[in-house]
N, C-alpha and C positions, 0 to 999 in steps of 0.2 A: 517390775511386775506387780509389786503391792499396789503402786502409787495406780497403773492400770485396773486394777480388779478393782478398786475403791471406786475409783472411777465408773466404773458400768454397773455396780451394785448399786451409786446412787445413781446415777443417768435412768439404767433400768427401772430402779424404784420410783424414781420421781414420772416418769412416764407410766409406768403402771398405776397409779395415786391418780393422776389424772386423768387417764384413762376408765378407771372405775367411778371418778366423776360422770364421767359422758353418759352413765350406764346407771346413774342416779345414787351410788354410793360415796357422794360427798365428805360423810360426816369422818371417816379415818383421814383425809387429804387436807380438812377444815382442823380436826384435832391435831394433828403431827402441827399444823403453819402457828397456831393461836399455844401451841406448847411453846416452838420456837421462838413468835413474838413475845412471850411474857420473858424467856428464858436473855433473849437481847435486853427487855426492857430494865432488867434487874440486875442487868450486867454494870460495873463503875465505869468500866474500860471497853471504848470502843463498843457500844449497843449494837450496832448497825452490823457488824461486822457478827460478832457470838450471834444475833439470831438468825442470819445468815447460815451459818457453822450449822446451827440446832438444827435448824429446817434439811441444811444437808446431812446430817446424820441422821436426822426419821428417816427422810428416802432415801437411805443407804440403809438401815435397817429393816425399811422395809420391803426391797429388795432381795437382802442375804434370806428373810426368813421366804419370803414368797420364791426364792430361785431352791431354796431346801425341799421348800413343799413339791414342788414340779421334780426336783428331780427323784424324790420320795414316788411320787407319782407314778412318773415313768417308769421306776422300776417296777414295780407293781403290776402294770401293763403290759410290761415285755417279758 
């Protein structure tokens, strides 16, 4: 069930990141990849792999905070 939730908080997140590309808001989707790449590049062990990780953890974070705000939302609404 963890290993599941993480899973579609980043999926979600990364599809929402890119999605607000499409929609002209780039620069959170360009910031989270150029975080991740520096955070690979400064890695000893295995680069390619850590900023892979980083990249997945921005859109898993940003995700959890974007799935908070909606359901913050919807209550609100209902």
């Amino acid at each position: 069930a963890v290993v599941g939730t993480a899973a579609m908080l980043w999926v979600g997140g990364g599809i929402f990141l890119h999605g607000l590309e499409v929609y002209g808001f780039e620069q959170l989707a360009h910031t989270i990849h150029d975080l991740a790449e520096a955070v690979g590049t400064a890695s000893p062990i295995a680069p390619g792999f850590v900023g892979w990780l980083g990249g997945a953890f921005g859109a898993g974070l940003f995700g959890l905070i974007a799935g908070g705000a909606m359901i913050v939302l919807v209550r609100l609404v209902t």
